[in-house]
N, C-alpha and C positions, 0 to 999 in steps of 0.2 A: 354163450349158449350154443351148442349143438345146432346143427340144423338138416335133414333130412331133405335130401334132392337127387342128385342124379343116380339114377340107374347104375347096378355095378356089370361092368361090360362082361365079367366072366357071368354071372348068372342073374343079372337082372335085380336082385335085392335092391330096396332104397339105400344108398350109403348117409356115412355121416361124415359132416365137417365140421373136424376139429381143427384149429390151427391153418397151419398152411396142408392140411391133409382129407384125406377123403378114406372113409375107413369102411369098407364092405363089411357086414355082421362074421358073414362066413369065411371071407376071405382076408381078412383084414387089411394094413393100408394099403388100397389101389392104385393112386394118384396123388401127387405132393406139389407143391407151389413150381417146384423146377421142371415138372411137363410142359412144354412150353404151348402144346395144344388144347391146354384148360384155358 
């Protein structure tokens, strides 16, 4: 299940995580498991 957390650093949107990913509404994926700053 989805789940709604971090802030999307281009414009603040809540994002979502899917998978190993993090998916801004607007901007779509921002962040993926290989950042290694998540």
């Amino acid at each position: 299940m989805d789940q709604t957390g971090r802030p999307c650093p281009l414009c603040g949107e809540s994002m979502h995580r899917r998978h190993c990913k993090y998916v801004c509404p607007r901007h779509g994926v921002v962040y993926d498991c290989s950042d290694t700053f998540w």
